[in-house]
C-alpha positions in Angstrom: -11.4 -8.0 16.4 -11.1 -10.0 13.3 -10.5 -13.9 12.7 -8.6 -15.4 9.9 -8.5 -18.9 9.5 -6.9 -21.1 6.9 -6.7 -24.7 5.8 -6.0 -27.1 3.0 -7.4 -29.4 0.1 -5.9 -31.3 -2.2 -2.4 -29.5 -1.2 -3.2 -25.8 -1.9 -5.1 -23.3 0.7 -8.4 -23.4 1.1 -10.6 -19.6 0.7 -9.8 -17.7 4.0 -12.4 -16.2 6.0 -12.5 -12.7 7.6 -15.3 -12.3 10.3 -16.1 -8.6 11.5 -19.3 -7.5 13.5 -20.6 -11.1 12.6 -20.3 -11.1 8.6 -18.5 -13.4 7.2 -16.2 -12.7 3.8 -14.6 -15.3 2.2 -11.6 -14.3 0.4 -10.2 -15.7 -2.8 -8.3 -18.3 -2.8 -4.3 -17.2 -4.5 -3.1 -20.5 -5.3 -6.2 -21.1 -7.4 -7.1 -18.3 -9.5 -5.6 -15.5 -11.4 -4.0 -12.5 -9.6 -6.3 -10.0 -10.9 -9.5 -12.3 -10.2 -7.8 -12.3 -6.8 -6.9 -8.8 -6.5 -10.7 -7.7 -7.3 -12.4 -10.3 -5.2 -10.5 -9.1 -2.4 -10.5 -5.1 -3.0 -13.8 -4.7 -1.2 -12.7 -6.7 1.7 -10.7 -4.3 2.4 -12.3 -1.6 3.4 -14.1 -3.7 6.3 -11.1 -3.5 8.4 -7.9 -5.5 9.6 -7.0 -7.9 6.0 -3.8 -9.2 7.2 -1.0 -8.4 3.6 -0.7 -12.2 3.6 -4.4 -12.5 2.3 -3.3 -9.6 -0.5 -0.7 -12.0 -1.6 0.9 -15.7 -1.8 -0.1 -17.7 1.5 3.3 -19.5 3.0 3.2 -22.9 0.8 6.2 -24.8 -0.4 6.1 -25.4 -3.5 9.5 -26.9 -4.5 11.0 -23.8 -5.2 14.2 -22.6 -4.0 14.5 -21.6 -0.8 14.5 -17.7 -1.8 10.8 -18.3 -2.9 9.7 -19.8 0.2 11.4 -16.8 2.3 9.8 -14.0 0.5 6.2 -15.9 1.2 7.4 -15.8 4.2 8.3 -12.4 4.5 4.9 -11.6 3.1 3.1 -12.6 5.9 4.9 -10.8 8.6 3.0 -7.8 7.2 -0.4 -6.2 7.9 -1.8 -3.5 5.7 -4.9 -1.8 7.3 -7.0 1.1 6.8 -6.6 4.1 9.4 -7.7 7.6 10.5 -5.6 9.9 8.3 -5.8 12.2 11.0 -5.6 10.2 14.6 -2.4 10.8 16.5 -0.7 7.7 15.3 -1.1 8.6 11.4 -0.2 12.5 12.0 3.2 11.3 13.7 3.9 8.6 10.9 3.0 11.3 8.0 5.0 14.1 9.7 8.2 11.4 10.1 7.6 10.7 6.5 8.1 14.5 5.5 11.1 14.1 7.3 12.4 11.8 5.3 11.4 13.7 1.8 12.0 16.8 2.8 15.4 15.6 4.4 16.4 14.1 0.9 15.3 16.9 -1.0 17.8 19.5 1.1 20.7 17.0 1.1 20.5 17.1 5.0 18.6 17.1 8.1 15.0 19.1 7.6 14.2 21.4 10.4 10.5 21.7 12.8 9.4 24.1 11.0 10.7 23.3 7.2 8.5 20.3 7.7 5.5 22.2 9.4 5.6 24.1 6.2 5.3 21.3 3.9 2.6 19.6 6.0 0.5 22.8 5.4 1.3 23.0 1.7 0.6 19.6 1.1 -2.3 18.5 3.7 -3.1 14.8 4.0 -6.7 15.6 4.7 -8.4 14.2 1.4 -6.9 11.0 2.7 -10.7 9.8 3.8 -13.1 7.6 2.0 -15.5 8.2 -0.2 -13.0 9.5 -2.0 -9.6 8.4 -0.5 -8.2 5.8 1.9 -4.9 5.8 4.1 -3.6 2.4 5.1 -0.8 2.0 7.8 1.3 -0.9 7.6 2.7 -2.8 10.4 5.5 -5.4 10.7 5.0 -7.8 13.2 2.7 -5.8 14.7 5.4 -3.2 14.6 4.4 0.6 13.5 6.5 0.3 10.0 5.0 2.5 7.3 1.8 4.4 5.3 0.5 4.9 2.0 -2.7 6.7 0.9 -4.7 7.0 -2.3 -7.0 9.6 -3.5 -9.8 10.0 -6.4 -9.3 13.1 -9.3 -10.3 12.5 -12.3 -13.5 10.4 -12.4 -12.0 6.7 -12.5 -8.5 8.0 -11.5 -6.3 7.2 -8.7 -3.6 8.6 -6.9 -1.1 6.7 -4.9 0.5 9.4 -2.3 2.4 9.5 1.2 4.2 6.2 0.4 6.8 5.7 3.3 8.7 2.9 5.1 10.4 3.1 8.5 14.0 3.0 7.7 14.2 0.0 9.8 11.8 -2.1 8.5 12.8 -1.3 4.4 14.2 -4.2 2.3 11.5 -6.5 3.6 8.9 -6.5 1.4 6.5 -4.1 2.7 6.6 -1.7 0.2 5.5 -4.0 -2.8 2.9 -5.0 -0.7 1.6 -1.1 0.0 1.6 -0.4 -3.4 -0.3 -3.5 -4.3 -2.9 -2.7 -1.4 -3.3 0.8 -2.2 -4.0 -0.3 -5.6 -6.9 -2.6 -4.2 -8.3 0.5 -2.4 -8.8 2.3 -5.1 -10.5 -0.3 -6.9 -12.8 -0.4 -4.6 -12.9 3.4 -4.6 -13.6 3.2 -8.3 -10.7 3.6 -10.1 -9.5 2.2 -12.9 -5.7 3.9 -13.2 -3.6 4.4 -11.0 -1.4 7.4 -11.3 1.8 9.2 -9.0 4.4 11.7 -9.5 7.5 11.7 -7.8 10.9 13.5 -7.8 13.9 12.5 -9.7 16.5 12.0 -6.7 14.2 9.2 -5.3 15.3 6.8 -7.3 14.0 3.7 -5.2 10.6 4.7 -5.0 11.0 5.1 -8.8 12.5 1.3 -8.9 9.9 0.6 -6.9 6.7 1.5 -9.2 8.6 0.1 -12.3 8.7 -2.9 -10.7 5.4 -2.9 -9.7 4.3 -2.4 -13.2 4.2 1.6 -13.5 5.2 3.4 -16.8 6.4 6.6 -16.8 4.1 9.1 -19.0 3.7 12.3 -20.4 3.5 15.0 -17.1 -0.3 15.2 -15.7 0.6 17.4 -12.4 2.2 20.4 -12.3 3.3 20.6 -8.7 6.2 21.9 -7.2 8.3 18.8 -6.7 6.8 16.7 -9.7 9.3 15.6 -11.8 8.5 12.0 -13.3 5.1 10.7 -13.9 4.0 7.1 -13.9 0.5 5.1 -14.5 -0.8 1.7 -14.1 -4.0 0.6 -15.6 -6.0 -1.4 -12.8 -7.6 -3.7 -14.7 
């Protein structure tokens, strides 16, 4: 079980702590530093286990914005991003109701048992472990709402992969915040770029990365449903 606590100086957050097994980790501080200084202090912390999304981005402060400002901080911290089993029952169920929802879009209607059984074995998940891959499941107030994982090629090279929110849960900020934590992953996996292909009738996922900073590139993949291309550099 992990423990976060959180105070105040001078009007902005004080570092958070994380305790696991006895360690303690103090996070960086958001309101103080830059968001990459951030972003890499925090990639490591990670990988110890439950880092509630609010410590991966703004904590809840006003600060005299407009009211929209506030309530996407807030929204922020409704989320927790944290590393799973790729293959325990709860991550098999999510990834199979996520190739649902591809598949489903790719057809242009409902996909059947074994359409989807099909993909699943085409396109296994398996590589989804460290050292050389991570799969993070995402909950919304401690709700079951969505996945991504990242995988190593390419020495320095990541992939972001099996990036899926719950219909029910979508337009609330969780999937910015899986793409930025997938990106921290593979920091600490090694990485340097991040790269993902995609297919052209998902045009929200591509909305998605080019608002998170991808640019589409020149094709690097060749597979079957592969038809735009986008990279970030890390650092």
């Amino acid at each position: 079980m992990t423990n976060a606590t959180q105070g105040a100086a001078g009007g902005n957050p004080a570092a958070a702590r994380e305790r696991r097994g006895g360690r303690a980790v103090t996070l960086g501080n958001w309101a103080t530093e830059p968001r990459c200084a951030f972003r890499r202090r925090n990639a490591a912390v990670l990988r110890l286990g439950m880092v509630p999304a609010a410590h991966l981005a703004p904590p809840a402060v006003k600060t005299g914005g407009r009211r929209g400002d506030d309530e996407d901080v807030t929204r922020h911290q409704l989320w927790t991003i944290t590393p799973a089993p790729v293959g325990d029952a709860v991550s098999t169920a999510l990834l199979r109701e996520y190739f649902f929802d591809v598949a489903g879009r790719y057809y242009g209607r409902p996909a059947t048992e074994s359409e989807v059984d099909v993909a699943m074995t085409e396109d296994p998940s398996d590589g989804l472990v460290p050292p050389r891959g991570q799969f993070l499941l995402a909950h919304r107030e401690a709700v079951l709402a969505g996945c991504v994982g990242v995988k190593l090629g390419e020495p320095g090279v990541g992939t972001l992969t099996r990036m899926y929110v719950r219909q029910s849960a979508r337009r609330q900020g969780g999937a910015a915040q899986l793409v930025a934590a997938a990106e921290d992953a593979a920091r600490g996996l090694g990485a340097k770029i991040m790269r993902l292909d995609t297919r052209h009738d998902l045009v929200e996922a591509r909305a998605l990365y080019a608002r998170s900073g991808y640019a589409e590139v020149d094709p690097f993949s060749d597979g079957k449903y592969a038809e735009h291309w986008f990279e970030k550099a890390l650092y």
